[in-house]
C-alpha positions as CSV (number, residue, x, y, z in Angstrom):
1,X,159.0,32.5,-119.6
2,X,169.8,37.5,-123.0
3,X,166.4,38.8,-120.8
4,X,165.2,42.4,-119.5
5,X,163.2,40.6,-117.0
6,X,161.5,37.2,-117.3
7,X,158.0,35.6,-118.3
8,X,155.0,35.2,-115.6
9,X,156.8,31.5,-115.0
10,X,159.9,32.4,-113.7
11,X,162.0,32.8,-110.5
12,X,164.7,35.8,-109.9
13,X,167.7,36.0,-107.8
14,X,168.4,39.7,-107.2
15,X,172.2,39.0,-106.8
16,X,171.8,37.5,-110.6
17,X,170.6,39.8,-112.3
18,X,171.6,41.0,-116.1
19,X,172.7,44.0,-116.6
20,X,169.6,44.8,-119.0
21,X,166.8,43.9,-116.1
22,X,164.1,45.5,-115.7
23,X,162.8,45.5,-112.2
24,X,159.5,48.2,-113.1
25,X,158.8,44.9,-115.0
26,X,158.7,42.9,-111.8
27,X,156.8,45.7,-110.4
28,X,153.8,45.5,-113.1
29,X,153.7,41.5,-112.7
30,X,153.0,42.4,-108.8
31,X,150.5,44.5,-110.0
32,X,149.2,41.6,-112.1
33,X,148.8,38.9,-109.5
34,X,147.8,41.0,-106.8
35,X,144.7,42.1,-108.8
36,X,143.8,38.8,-109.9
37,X,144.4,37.3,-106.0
38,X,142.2,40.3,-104.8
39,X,139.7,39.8,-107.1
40,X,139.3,36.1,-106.6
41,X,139.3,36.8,-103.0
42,X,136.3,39.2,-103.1
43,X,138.0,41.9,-102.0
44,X,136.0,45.3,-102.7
45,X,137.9,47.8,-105.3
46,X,139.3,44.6,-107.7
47,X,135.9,44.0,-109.4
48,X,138.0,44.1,-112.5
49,X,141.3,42.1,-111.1
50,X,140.5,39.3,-113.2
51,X,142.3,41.4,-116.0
52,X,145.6,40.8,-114.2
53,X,146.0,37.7,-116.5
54,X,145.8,39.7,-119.7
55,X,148.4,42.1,-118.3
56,X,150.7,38.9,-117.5
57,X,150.1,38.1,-121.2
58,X,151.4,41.5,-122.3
59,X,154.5,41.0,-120.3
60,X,155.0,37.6,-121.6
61,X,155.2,38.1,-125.0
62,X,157.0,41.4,-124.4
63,X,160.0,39.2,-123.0
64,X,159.4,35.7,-125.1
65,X,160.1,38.1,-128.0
66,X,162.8,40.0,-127.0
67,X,164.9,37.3,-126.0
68,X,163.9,35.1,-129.2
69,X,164.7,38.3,-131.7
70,X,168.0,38.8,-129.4
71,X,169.3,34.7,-129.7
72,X,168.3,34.9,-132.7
73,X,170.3,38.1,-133.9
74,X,173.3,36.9,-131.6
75,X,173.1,33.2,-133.9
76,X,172.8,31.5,-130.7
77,X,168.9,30.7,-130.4
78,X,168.1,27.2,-130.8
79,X,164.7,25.8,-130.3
80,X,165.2,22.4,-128.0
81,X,167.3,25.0,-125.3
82,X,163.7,27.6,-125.7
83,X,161.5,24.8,-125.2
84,X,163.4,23.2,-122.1
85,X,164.2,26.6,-120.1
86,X,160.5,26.8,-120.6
87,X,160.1,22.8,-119.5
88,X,162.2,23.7,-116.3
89,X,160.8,26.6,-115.4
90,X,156.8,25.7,-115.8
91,X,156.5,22.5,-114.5
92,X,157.8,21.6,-111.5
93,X,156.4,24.3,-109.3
94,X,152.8,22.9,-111.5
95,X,152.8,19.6,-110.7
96,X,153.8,20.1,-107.2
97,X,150.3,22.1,-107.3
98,X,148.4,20.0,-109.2
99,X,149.8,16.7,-106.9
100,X,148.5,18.7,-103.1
101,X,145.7,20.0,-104.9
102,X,145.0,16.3,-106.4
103,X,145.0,15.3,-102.6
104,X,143.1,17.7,-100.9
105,X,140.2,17.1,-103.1
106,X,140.6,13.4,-102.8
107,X,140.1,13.8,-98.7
108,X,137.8,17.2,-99.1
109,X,135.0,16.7,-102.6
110,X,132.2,14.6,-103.1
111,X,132.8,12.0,-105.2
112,X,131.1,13.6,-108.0
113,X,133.6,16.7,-107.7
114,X,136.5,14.6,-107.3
115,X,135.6,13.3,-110.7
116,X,135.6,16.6,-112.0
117,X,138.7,17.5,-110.8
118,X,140.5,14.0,-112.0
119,X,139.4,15.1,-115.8
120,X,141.0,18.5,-114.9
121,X,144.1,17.3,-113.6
122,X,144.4,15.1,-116.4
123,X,144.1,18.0,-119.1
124,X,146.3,20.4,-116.4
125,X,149.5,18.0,-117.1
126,X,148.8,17.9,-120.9
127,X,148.6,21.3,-121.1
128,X,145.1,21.4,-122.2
129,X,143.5,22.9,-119.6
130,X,141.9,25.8,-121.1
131,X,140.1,23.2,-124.1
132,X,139.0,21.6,-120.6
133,X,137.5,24.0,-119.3
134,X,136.2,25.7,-122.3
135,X,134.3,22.4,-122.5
136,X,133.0,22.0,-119.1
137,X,131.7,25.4,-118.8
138,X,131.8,29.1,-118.5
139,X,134.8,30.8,-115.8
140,X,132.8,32.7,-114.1
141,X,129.9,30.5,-113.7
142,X,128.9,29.2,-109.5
143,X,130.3,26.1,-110.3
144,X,133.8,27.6,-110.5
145,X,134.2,27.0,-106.8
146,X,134.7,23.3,-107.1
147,X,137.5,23.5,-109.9
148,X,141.0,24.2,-108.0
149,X,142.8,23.6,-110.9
150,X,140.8,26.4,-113.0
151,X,143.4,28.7,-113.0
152,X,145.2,26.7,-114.7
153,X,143.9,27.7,-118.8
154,X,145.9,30.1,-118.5
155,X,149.2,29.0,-118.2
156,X,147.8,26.1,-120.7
157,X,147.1,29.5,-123.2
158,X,151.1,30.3,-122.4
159,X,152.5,27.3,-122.8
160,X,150.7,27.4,-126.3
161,X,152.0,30.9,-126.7
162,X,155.4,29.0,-126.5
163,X,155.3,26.1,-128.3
164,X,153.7,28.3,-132.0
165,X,155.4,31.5,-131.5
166,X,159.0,30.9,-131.5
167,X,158.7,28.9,-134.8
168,X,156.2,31.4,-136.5
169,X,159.0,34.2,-135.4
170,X,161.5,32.3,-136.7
171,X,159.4,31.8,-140.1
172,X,158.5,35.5,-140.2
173,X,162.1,37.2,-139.3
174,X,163.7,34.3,-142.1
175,X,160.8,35.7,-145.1
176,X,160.9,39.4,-143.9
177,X,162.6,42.3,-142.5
178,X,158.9,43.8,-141.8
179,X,158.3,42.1,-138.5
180,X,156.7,45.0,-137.2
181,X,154.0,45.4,-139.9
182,X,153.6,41.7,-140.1
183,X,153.0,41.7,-135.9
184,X,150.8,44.6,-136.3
185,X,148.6,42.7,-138.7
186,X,148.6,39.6,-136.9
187,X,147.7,41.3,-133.9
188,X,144.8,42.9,-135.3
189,X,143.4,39.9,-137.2
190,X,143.8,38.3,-133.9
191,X,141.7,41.1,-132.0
192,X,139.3,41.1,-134.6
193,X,138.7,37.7,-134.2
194,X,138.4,38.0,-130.6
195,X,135.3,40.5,-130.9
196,X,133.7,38.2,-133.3
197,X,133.9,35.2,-132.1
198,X,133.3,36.5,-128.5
199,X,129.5,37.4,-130.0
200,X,129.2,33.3,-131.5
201,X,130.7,31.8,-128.0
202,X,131.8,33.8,-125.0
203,X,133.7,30.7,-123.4
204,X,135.3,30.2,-126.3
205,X,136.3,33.2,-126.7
206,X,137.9,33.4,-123.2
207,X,139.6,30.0,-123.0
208,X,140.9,29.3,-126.7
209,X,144.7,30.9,-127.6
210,X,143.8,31.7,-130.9
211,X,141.3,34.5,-129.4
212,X,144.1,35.4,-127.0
213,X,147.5,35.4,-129.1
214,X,146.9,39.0,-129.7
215,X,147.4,40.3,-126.0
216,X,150.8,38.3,-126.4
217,X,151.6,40.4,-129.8
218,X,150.9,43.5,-128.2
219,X,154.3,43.2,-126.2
220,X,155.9,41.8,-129.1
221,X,154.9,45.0,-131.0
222,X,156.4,46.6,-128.1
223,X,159.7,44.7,-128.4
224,X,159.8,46.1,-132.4
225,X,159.0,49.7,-131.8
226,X,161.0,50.6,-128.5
227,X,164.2,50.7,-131.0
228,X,162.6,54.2,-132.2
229,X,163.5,56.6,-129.7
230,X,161.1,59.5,-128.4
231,X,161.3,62.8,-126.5
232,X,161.8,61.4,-122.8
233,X,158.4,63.6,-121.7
234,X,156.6,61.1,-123.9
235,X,158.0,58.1,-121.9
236,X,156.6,59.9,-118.9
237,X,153.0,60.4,-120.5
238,X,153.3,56.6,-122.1
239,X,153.7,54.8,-118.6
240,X,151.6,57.1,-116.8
241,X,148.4,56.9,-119.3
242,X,148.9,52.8,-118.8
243,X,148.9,52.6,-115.5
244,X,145.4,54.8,-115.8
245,X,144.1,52.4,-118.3
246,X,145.0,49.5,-116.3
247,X,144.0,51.0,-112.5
248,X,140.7,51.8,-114.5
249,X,140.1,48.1,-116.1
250,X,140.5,46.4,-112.5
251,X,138.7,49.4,-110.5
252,X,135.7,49.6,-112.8
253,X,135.6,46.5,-114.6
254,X,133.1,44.1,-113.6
255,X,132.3,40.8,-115.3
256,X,128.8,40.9,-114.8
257,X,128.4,44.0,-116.6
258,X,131.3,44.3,-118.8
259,X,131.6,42.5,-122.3
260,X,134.8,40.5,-121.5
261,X,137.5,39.7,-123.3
262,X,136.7,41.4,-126.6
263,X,137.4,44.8,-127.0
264,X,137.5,45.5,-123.2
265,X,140.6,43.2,-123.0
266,X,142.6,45.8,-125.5
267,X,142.4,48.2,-122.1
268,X,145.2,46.3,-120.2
269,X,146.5,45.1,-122.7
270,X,147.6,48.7,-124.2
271,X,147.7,49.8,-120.9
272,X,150.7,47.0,-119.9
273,X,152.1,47.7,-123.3
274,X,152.2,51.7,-122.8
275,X,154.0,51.1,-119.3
276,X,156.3,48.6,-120.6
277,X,157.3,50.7,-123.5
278,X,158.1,54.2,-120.8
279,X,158.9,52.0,-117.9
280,X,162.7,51.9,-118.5
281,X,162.8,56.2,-119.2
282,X,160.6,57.4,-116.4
283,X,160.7,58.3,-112.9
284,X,157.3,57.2,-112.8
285,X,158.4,53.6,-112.8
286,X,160.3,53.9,-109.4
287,X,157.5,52.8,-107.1
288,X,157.0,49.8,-109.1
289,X,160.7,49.3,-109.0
290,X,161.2,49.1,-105.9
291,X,162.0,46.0,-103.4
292,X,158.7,45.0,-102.2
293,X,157.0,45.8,-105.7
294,X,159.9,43.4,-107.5
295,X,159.8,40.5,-104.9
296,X,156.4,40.5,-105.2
297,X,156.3,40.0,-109.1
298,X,159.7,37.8,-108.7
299,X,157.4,35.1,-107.0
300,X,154.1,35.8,-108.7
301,X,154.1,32.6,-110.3
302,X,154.3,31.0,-107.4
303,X,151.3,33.3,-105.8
304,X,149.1,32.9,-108.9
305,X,149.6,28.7,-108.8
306,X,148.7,28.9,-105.3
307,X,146.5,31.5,-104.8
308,X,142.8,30.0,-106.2
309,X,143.3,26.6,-104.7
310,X,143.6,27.6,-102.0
311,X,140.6,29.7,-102.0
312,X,138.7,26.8,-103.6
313,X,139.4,24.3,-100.7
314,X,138.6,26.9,-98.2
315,X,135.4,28.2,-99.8
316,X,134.4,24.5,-99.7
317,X,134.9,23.7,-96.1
318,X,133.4,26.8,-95.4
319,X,130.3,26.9,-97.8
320,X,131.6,29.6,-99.5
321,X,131.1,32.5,-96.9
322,X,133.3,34.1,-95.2
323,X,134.0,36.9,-92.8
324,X,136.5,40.1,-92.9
325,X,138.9,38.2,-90.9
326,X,138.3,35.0,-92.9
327,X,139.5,37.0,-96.5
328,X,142.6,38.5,-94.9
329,X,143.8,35.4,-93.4
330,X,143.5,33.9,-97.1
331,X,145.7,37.1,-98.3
């Protein structure tokens, strides 16, 4: 999801690139799903990985918005070709993890779990998985381990990223040429909301877009300010103080003690805004651009879809405990 790189969703061919791509881009989305793989893995270090998904949101609204302002400027954007590219690109690889998964618990859960699961495939198709789950329970509660499709909310949150932004873009860039101060103060009611509702119902506050849009207007903010251009040496200090914020919020984060998402979401969020924002003036970028770092985040989708039923179906056989040798053979 003309591009600089692409959304969380999609698949890149190196030989295809445009000219404007931005492999550090790639690189940070490795970051992203690695973190959040490590983290549900129980890896030691990543007690904060779980905030690889607010990074991903960062980067998706960074590149939703860039191309959507650039169509739009060009007089070519039109919203049935947005909303199939994001059709094609979404789906398949989701329902082809949805069907397995759909089997595996049909020959591995009791039939009390499989139940489960059928009202969470259900609401996975639709889209709706996040109102699912928000329902059901907390993410981080023990019965987490028996819900392979959980992982799923998110990409429910994106796809309803898609379907209201474009059109409330579209309504904002046709009533005013102050996009950015408009984003600014959406993203800040947005945040605000976040922190209050977070103190009324902490699920909710998780799960529901509305307390989530904001992450997705901090690289849309991005998008509107990067036309202003700096002294390189700031670029340098941008990218490198983000990656600090965001090596900090998966290193010391930890979701039994930290307040989450409220205002400790705004850490990788800034953090994936600040390195988006230098990423494409610094040499500091280069590891992150490199070929491992942008395969990696070229077939992140792929490793984020995968990734927690996979873990789900073997914690399951195995009663949740496993060995040194057990976790890397999951990685």
């Amino acid at each position: 999801m003309t591009r600089v790189s692409q959304p969380m969703d999609d698949k890149s061919s190196t030989a295809l690139q445009p000219k404007n791509y931005r492999p550090d881009i790639d690189g940070l989305r490795a970051i992203a799903v690695i973190s959040v793989i490590l983290y549900h893995f129980k890896v030691g270090f990543f007690s904060g990985g779980f905030v690889g998904v607010d990074i991903f949101f960062v980067i998706s609204g960074y590149l939703i918005t860039k191309g959507l302002l650039e169509k739009q400027h060009n007089g070519k954007f039109e919203f049935s070709d947005f909303y199939f590219r994001r059709i094609r690109r979404l789906i398949p690889a989701l329902l082809a993890t949805i069907v397995v998964s759909y089997i595996a618990a049909y020959l591995l859960f009791s039939p009390a779990n499989f139940k489960q699961m059928s009202g969470s495939t259900v609401y996975a198709l639709s889209g709706l998985s996040n109102l699912f789950f928000w329902m059901e329970s907390g993410y981080f509660d023990t019965s987490s381990i028996v819900k392979p499709l959980l992982h799923t909310w998110s990409l429910s949150v994106e796809i309803q990223f898609y379907i209201t932004w474009p059109v409330l873009l579209y309504l904002i860039t046709k009533a005013t040429n102050r996009k950015l101060t408009v984003t600014l103060c959406l993203t800040l009611i947005g945040a605000v909301a976040s922190v209050l509702y977070l103190n009324k119902d902490s699920s909710g506050a998780f799960f529901l877009t509305p307390f989530r849009i904001h992450e997705f207007l901090f690289g849309a903010i991005i998008v509107l300010v990067e036309r202003f251009k700096i002294y390189k040496h700031l670029y340098d200090t941008a990218y490198f103080f983000g990656l600090a914020l965001i090596v900090y919020a998966i290193t010391f984060f930890d979701i039994k003690t930290t307040t989450f998402p409220g205002l400790a979401a705004i850490v990788p969020a800034v953090g994936a805004s600040l390195m988006i924002y230098g990423g494409a003036s610094t040499k500091f970028a280069l590891p992150l651009s490199s070929t491992v770092a942008t395969k990696i985040g070229e077939i992140s989708y792929s490793l984020y879809l995968v990734h927690w039923p996979l873990f789900v179906f073997t914690s399951y056989i195995f009663f949740d405990k496993f060995s040194a040798t057990g976790t890397i053979g999951l990685v």
